[in-house]
PDBQT receptor file of N, H, CA, C and O in Angstrom, charges set to zero:
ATOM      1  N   UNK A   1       0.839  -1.183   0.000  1.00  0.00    +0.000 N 
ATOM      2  CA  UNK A   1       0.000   0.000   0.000  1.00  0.00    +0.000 C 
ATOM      3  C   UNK A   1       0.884   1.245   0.000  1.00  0.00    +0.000 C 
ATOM      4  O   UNK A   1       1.849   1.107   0.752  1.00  0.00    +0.000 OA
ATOM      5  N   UNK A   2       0.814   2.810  -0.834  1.00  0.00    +0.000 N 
ATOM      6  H   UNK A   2       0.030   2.922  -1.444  1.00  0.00    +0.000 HD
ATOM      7  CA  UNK A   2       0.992   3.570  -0.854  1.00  0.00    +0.000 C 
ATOM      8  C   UNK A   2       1.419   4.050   0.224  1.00  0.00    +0.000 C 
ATOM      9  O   UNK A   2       0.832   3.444   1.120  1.00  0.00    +0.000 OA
ATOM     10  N   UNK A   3       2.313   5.018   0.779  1.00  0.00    +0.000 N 
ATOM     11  H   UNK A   3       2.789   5.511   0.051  1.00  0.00    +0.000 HD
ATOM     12  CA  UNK A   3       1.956   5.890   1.816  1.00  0.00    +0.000 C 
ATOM     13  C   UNK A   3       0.864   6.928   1.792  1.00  0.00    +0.000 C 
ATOM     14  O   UNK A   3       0.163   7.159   0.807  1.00  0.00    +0.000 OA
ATOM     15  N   UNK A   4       0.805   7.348   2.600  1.00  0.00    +0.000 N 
ATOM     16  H   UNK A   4       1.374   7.161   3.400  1.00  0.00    +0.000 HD
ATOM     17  CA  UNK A   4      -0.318   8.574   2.524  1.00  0.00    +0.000 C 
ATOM     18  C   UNK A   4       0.432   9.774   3.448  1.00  0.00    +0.000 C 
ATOM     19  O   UNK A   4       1.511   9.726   4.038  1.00  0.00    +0.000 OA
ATOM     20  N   UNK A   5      -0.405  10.704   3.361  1.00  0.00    +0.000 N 
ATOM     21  H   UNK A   5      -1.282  10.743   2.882  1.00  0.00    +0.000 HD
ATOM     22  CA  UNK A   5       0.154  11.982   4.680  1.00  0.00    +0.000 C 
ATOM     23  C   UNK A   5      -0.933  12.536   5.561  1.00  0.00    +0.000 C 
ATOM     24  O   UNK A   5      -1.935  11.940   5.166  1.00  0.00    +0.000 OA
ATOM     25  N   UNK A   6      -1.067  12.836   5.922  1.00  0.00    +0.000 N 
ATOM     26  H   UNK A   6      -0.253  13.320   6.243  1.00  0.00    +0.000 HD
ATOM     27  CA  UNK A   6      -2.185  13.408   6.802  1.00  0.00    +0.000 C 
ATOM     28  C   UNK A   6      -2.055  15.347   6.845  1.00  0.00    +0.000 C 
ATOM     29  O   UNK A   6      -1.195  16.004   7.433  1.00  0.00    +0.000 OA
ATOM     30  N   UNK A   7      -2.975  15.752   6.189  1.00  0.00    +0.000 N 
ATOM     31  H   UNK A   7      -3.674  15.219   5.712  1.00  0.00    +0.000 HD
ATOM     32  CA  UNK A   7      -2.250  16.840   6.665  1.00  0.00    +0.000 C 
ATOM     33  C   UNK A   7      -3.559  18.182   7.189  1.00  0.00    +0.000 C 
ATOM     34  O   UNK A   7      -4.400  18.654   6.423  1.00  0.00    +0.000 OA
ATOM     35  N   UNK A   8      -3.411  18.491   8.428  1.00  0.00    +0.000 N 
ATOM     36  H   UNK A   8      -2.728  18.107   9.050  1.00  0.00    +0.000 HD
ATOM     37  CA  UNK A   8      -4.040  19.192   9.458  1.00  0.00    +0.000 C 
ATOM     38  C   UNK A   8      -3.638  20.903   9.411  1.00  0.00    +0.000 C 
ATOM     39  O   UNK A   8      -2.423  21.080   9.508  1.00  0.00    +0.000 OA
ATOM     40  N   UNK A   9      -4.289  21.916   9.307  1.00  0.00    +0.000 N 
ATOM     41  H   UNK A   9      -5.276  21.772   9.229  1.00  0.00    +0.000 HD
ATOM     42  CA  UNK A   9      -4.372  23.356   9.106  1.00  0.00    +0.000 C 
ATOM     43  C   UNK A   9      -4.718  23.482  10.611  1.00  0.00    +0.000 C 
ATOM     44  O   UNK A   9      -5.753  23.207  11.218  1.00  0.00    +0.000 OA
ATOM     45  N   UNK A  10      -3.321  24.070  11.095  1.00  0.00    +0.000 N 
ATOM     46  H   UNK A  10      -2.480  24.292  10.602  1.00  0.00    +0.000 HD
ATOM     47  CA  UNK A  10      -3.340  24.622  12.022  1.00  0.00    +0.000 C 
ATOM     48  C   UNK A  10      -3.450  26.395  12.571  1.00  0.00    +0.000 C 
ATOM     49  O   UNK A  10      -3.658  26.937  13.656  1.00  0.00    +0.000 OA
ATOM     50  N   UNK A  11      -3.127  26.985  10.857  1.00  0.00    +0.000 N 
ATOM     51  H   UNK A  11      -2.958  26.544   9.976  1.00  0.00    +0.000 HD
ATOM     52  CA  UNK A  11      -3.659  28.151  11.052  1.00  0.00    +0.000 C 
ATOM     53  C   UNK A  11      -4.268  28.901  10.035  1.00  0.00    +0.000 C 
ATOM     54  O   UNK A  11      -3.983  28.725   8.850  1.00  0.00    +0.000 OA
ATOM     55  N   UNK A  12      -5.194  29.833  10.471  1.00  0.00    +0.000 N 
ATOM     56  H   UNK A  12      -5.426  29.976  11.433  1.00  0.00    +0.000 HD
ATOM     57  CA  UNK A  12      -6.115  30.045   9.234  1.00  0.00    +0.000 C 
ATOM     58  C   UNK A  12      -5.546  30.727   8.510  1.00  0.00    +0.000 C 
ATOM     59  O   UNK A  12      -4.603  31.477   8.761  1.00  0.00    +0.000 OA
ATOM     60  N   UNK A  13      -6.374  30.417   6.964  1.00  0.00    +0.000 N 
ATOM     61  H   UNK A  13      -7.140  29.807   6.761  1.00  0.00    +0.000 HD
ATOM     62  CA  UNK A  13      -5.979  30.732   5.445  1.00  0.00    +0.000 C 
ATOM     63  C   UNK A  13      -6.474  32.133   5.572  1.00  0.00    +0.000 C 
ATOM     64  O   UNK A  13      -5.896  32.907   4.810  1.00  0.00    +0.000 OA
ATOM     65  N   UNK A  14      -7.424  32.685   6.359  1.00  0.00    +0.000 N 
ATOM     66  H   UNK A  14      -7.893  32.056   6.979  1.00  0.00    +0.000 HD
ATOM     67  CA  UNK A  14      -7.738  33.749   6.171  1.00  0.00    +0.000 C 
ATOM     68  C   UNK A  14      -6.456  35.447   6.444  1.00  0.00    +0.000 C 
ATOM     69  O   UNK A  14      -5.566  35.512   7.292  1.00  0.00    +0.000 OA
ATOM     70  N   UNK A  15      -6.838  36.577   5.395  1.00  0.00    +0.000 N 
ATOM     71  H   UNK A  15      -7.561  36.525   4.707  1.00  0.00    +0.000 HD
ATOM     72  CA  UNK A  15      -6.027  37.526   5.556  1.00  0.00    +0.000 C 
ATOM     73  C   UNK A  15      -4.703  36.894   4.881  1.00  0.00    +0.000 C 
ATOM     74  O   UNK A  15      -3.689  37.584   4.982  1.00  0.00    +0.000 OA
ATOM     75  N   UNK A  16      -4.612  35.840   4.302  1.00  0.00    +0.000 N 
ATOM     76  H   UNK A  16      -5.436  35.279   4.220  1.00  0.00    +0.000 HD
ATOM     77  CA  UNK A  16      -3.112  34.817   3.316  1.00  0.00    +0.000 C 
ATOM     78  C   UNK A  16      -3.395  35.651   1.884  1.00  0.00    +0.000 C 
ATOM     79  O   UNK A  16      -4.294  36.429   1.565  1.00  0.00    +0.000 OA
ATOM     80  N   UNK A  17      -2.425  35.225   1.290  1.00  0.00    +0.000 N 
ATOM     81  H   UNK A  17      -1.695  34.593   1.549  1.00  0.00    +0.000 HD
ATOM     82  CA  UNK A  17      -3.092  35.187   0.242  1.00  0.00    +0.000 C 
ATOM     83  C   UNK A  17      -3.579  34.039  -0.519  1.00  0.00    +0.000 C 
ATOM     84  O   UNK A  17      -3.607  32.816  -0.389  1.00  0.00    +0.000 OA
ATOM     85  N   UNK A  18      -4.208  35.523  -1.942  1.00  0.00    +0.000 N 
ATOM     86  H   UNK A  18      -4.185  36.517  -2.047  1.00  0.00    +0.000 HD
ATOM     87  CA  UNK A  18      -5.246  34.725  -2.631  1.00  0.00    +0.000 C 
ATOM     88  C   UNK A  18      -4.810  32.756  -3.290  1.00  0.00    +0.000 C 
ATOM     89  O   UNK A  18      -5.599  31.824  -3.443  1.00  0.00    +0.000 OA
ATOM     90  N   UNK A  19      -3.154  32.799  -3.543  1.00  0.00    +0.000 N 
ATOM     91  H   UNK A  19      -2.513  33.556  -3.419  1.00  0.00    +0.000 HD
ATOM     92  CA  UNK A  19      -3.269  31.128  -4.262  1.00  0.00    +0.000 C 
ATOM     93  C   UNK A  19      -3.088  30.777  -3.097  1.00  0.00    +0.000 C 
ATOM     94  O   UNK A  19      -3.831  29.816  -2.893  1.00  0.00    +0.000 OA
ATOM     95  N   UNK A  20      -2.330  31.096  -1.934  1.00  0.00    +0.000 N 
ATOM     96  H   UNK A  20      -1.726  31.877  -2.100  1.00  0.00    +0.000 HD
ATOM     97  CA  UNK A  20      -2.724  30.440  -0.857  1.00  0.00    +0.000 C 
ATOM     98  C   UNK A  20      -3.646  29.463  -0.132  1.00  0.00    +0.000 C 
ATOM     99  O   UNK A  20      -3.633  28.300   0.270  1.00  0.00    +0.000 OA
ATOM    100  N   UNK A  21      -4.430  30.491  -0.170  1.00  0.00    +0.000 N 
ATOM    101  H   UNK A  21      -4.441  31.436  -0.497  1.00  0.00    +0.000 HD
ATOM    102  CA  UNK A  21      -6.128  30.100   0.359  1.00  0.00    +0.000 C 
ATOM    103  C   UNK A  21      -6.864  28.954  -0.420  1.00  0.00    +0.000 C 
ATOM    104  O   UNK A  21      -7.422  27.936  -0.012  1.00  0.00    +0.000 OA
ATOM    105  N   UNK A  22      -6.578  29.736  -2.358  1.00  0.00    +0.000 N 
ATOM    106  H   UNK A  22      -6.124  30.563  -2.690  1.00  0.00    +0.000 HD
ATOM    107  CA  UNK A  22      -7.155  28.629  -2.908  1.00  0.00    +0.000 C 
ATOM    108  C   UNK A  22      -6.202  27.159  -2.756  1.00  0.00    +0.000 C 
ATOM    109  O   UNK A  22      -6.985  26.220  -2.899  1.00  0.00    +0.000 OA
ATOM    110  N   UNK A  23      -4.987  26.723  -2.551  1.00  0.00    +0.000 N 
ATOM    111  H   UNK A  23      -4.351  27.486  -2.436  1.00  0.00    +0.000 HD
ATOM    112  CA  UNK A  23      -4.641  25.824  -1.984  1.00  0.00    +0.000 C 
ATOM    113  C   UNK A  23      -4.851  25.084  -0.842  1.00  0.00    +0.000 C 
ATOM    114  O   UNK A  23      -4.605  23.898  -0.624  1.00  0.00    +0.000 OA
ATOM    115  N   UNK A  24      -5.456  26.139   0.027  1.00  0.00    +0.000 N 
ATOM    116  H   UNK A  24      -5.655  27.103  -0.150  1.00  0.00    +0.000 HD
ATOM    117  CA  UNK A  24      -6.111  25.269   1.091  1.00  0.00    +0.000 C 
ATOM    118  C   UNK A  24      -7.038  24.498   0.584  1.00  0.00    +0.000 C 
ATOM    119  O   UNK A  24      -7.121  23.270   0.590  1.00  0.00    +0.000 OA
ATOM    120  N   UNK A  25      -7.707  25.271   0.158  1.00  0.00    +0.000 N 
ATOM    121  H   UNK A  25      -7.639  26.268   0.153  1.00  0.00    +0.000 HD
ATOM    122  CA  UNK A  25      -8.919  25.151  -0.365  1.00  0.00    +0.000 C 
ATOM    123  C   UNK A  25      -9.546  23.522  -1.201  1.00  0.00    +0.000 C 
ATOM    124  O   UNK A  25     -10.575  22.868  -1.030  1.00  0.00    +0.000 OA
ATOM    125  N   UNK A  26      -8.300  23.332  -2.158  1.00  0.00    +0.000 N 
ATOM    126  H   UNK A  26      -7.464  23.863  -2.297  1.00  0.00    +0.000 HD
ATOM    127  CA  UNK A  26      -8.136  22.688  -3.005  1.00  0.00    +0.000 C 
ATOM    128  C   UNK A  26      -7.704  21.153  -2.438  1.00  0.00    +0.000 C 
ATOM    129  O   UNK A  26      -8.077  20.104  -2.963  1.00  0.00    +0.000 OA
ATOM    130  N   UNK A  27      -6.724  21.273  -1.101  1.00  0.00    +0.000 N 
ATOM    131  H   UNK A  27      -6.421  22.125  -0.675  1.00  0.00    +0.000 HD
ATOM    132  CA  UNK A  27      -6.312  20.269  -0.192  1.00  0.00    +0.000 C 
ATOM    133  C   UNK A  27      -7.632  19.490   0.430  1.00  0.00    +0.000 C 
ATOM    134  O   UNK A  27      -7.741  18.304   0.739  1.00  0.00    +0.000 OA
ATOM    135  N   UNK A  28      -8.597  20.564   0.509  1.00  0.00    +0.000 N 
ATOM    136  H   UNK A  28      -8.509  21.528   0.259  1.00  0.00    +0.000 HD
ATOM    137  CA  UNK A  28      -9.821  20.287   1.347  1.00  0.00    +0.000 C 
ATOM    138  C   UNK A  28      -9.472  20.355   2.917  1.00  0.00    +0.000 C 
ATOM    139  O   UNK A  28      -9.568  19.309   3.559  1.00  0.00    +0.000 OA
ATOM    140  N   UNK A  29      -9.202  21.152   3.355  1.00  0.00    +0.000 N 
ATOM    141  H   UNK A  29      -9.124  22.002   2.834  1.00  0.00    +0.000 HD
ATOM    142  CA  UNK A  29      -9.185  21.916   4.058  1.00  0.00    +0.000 C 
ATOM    143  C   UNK A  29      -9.772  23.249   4.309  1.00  0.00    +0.000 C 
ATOM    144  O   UNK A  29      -9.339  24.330   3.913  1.00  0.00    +0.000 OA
ATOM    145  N   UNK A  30     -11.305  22.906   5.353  1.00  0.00    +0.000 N 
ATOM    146  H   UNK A  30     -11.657  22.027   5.675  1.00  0.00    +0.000 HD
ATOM    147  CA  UNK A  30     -11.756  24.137   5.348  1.00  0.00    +0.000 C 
ATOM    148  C   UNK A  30     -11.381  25.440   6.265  1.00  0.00    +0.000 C 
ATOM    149  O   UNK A  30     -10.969  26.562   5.970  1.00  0.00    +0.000 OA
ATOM    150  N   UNK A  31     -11.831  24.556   7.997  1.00  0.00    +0.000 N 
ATOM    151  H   UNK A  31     -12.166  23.645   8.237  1.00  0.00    +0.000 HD
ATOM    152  CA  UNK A  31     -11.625  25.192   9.277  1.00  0.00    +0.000 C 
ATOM    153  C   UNK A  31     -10.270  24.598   9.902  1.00  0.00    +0.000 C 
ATOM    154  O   UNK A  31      -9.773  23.491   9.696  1.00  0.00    +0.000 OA
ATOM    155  N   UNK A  32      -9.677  25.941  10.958  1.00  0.00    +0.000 N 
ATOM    156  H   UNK A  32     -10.081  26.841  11.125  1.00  0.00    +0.000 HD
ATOM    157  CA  UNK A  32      -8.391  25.192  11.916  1.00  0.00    +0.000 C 
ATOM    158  C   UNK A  32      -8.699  23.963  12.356  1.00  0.00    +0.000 C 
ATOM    159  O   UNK A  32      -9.791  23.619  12.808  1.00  0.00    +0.000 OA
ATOM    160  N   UNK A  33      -7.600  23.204  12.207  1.00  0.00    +0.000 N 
ATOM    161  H   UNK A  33      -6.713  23.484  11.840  1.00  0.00    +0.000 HD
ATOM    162  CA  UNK A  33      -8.042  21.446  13.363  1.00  0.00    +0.000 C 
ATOM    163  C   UNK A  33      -8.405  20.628  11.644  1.00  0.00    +0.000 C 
ATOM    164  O   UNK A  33      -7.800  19.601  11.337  1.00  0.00    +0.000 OA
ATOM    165  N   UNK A  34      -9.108  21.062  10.993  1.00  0.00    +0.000 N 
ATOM    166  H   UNK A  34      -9.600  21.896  11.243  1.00  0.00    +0.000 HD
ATOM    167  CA  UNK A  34      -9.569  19.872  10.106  1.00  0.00    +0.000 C 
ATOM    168  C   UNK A  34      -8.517  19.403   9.089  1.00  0.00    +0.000 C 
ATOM    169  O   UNK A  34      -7.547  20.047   8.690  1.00  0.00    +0.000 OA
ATOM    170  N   UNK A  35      -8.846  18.307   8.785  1.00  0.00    +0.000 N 
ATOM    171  H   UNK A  35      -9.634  17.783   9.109  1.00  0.00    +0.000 HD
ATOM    172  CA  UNK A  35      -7.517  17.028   8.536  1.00  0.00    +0.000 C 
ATOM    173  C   UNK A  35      -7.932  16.204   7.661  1.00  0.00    +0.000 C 
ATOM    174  O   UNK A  35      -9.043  15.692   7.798  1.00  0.00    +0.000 OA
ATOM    175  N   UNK A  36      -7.075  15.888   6.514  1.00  0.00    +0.000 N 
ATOM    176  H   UNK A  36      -6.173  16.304   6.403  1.00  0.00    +0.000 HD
ATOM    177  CA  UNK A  36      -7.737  15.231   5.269  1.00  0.00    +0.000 C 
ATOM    178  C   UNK A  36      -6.221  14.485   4.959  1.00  0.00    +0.000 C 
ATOM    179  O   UNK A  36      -5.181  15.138   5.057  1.00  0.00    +0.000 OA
ATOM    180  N   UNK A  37      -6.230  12.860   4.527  1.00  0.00    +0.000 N 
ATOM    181  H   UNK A  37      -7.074  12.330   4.447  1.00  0.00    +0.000 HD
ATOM    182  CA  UNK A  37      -5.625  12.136   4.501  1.00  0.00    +0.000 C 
ATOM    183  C   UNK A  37      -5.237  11.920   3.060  1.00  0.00    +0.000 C 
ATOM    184  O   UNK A  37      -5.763  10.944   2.523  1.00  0.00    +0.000 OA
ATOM    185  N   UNK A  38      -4.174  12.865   2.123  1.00  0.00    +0.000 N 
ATOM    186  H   UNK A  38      -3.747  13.657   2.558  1.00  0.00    +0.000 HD
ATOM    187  CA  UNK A  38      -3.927  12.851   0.837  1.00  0.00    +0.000 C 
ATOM    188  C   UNK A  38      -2.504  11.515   0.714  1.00  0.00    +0.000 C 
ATOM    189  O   UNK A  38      -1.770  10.994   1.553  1.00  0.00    +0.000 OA
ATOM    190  N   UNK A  39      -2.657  11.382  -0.766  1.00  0.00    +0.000 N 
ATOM    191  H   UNK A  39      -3.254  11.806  -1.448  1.00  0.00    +0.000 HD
ATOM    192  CA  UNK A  39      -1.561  10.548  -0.867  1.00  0.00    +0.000 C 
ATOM    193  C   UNK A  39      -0.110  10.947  -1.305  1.00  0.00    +0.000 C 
ATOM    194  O   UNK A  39       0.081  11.885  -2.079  1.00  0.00    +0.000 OA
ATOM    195  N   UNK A  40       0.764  10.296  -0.850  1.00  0.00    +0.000 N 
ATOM    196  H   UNK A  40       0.609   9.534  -0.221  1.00  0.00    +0.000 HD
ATOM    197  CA  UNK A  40       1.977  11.050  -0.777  1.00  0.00    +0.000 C 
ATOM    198  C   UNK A  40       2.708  10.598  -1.971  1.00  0.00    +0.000 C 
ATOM    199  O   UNK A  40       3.273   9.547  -2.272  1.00  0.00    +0.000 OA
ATOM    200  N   UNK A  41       2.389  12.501  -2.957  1.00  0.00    +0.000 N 
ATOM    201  H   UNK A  41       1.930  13.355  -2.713  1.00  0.00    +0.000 HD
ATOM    202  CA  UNK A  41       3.118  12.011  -4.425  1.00  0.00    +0.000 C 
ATOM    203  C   UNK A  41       3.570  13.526  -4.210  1.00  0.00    +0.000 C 
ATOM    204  O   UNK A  41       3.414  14.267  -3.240  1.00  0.00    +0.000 OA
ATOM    205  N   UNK A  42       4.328  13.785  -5.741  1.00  0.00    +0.000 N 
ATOM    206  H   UNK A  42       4.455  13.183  -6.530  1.00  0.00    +0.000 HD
ATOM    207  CA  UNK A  42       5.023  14.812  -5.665  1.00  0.00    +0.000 C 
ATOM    208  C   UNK A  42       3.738  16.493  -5.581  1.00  0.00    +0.000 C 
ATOM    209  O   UNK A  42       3.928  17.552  -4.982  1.00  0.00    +0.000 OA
ATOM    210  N   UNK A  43       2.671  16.109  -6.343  1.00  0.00    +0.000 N 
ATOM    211  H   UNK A  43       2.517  15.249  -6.829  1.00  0.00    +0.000 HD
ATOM    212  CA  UNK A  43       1.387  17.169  -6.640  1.00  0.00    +0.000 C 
ATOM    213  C   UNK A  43       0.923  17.510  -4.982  1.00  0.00    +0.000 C 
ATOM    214  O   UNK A  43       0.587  18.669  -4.739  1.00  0.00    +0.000 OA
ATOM    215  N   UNK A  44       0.914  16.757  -4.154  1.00  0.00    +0.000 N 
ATOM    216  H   UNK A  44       1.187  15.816  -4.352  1.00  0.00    +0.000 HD
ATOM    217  CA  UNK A  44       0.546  16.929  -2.462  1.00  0.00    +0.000 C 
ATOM    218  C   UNK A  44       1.838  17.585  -2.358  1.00  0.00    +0.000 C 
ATOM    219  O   UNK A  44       1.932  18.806  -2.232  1.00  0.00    +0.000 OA
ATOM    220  N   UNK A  45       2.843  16.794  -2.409  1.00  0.00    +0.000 N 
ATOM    221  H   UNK A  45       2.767  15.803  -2.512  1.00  0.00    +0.000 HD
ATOM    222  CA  UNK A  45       4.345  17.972  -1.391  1.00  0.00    +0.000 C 
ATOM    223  C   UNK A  45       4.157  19.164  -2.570  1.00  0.00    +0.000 C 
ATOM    224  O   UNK A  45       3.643  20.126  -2.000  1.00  0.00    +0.000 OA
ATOM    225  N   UNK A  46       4.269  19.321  -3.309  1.00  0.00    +0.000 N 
ATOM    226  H   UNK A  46       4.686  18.539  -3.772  1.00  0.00    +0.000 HD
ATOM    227  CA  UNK A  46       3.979  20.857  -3.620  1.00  0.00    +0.000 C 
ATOM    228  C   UNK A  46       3.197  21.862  -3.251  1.00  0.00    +0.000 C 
ATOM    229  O   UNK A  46       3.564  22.982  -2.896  1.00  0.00    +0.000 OA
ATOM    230  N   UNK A  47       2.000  21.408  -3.346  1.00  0.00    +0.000 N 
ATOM    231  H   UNK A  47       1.702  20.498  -3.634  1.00  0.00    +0.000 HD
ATOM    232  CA  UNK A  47       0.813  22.574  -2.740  1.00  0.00    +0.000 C 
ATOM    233  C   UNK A  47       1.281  22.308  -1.075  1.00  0.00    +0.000 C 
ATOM    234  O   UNK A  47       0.817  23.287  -0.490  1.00  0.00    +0.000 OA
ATOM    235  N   UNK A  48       1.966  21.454  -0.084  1.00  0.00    +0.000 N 
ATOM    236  H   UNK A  48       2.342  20.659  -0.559  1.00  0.00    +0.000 HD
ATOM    237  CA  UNK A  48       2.385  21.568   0.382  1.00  0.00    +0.000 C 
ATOM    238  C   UNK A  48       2.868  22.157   1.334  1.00  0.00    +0.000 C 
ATOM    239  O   UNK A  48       2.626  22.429   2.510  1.00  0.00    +0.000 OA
ATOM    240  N   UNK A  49       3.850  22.343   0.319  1.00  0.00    +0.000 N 
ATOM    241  H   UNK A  49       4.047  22.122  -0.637  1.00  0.00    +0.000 HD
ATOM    242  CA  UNK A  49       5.670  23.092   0.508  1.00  0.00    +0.000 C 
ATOM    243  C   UNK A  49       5.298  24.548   0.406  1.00  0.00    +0.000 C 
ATOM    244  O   UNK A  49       6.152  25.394   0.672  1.00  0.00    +0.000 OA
ATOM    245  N   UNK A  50       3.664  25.019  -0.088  1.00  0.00    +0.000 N 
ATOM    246  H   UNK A  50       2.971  24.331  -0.304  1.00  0.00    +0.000 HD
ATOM    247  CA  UNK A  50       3.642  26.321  -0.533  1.00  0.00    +0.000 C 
ATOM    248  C   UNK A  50       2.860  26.677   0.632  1.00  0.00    +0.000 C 
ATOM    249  O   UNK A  50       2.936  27.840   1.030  1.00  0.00    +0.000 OA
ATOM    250  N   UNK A  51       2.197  25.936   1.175  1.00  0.00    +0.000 N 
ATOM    251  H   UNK A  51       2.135  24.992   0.852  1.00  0.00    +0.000 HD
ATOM    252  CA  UNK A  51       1.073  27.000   2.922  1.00  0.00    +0.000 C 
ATOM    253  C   UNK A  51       1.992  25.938   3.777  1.00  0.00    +0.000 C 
ATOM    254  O   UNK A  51       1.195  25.350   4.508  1.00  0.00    +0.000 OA
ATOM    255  N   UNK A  52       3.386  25.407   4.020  1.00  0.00    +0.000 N 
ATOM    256  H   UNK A  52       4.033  25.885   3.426  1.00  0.00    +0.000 HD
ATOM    257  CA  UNK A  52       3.710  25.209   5.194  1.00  0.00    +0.000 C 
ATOM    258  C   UNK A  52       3.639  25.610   6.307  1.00  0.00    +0.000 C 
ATOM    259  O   UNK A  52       3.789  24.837   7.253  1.00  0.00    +0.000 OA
ATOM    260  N   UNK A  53       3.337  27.219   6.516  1.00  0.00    +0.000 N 
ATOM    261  H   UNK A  53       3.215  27.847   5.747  1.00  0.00    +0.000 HD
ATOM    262  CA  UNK A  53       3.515  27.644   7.801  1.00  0.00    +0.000 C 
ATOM    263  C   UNK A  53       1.876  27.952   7.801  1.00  0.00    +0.000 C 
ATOM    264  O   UNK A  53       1.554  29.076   8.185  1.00  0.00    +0.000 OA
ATOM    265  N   UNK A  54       1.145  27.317   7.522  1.00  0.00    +0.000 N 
ATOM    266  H   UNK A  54       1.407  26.404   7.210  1.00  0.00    +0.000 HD
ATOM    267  CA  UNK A  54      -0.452  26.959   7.819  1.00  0.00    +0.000 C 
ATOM    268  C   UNK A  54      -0.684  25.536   8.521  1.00  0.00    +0.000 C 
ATOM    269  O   UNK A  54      -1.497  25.359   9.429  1.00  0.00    +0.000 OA
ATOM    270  N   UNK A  55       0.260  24.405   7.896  1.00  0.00    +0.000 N 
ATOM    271  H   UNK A  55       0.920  24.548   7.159  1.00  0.00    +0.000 HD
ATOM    272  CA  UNK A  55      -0.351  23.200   8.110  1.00  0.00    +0.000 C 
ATOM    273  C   UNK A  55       0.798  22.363   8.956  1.00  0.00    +0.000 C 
ATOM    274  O   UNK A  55       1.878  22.860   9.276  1.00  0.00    +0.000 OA
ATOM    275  N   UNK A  56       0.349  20.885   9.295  1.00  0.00    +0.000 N 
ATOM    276  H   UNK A  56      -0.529  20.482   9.035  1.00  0.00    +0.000 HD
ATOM    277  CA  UNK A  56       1.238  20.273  10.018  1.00  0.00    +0.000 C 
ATOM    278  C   UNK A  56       1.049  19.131   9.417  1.00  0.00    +0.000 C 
ATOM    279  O   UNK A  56      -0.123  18.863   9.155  1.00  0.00    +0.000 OA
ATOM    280  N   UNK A  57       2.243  18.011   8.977  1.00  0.00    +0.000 N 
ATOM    281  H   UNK A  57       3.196  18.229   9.190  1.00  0.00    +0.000 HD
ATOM    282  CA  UNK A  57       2.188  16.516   8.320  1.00  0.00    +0.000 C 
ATOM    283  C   UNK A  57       2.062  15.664   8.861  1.00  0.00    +0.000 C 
ATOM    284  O   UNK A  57       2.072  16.113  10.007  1.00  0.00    +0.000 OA
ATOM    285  N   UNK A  58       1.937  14.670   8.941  1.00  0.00    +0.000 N 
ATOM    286  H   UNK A  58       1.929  14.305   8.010  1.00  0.00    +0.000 HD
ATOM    287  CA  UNK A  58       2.047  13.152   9.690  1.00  0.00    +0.000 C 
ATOM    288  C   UNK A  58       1.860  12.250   8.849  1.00  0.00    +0.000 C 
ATOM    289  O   UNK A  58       0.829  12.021   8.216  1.00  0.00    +0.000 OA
ATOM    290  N   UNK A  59       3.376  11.424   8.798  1.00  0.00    +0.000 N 
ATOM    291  H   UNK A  59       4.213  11.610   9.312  1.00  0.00    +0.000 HD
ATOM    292  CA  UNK A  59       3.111  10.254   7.499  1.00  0.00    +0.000 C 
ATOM    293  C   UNK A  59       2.188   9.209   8.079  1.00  0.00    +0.000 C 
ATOM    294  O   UNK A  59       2.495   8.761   9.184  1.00  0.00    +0.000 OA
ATOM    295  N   UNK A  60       1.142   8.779   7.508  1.00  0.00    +0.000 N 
ATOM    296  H   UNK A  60       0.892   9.143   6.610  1.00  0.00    +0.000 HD
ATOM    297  CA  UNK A  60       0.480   7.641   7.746  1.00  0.00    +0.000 C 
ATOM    298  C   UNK A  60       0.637   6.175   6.745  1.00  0.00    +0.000 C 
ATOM    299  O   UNK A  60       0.872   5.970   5.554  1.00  0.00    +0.000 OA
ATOM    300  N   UNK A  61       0.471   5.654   7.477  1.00  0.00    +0.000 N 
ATOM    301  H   UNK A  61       0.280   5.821   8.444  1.00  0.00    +0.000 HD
ATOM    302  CA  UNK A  61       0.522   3.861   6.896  1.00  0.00    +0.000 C 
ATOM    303  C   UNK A  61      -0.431   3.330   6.788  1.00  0.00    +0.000 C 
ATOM    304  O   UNK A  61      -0.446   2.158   6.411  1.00  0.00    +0.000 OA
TER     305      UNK A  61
């Protein structure tokens, strides 16, 4: 099985900017705390690598 990542928005997109946000957005990530389990390819670490100081990772198995 794949790895996956987990990845949790710990601070809001709001007042970010605009591709920012729509990257949250796009992660599915709406509100702080909420957490959506993407799979770990290069298209996830990019959008990523770009709101890092929004979100937090955790590799899952």
């Amino acid at each position: 099985m794949a790895e996956q990542v987990k990845v949790t928005l710990v601070k809001s997109a709001a007042h970010r900017l605009p591709k920012q946000r729509a990257i949250v957005k796009a992660l599915g990530l709406s509100k702080v705390s909420s957490s959506v389990v993407l799979p770990d390819n290069a298209q996830t670490r990019g959008a990523v690598f770009k709101i890092a100081h929004l979100v937090t990772v955790e590799v899952v198995k």
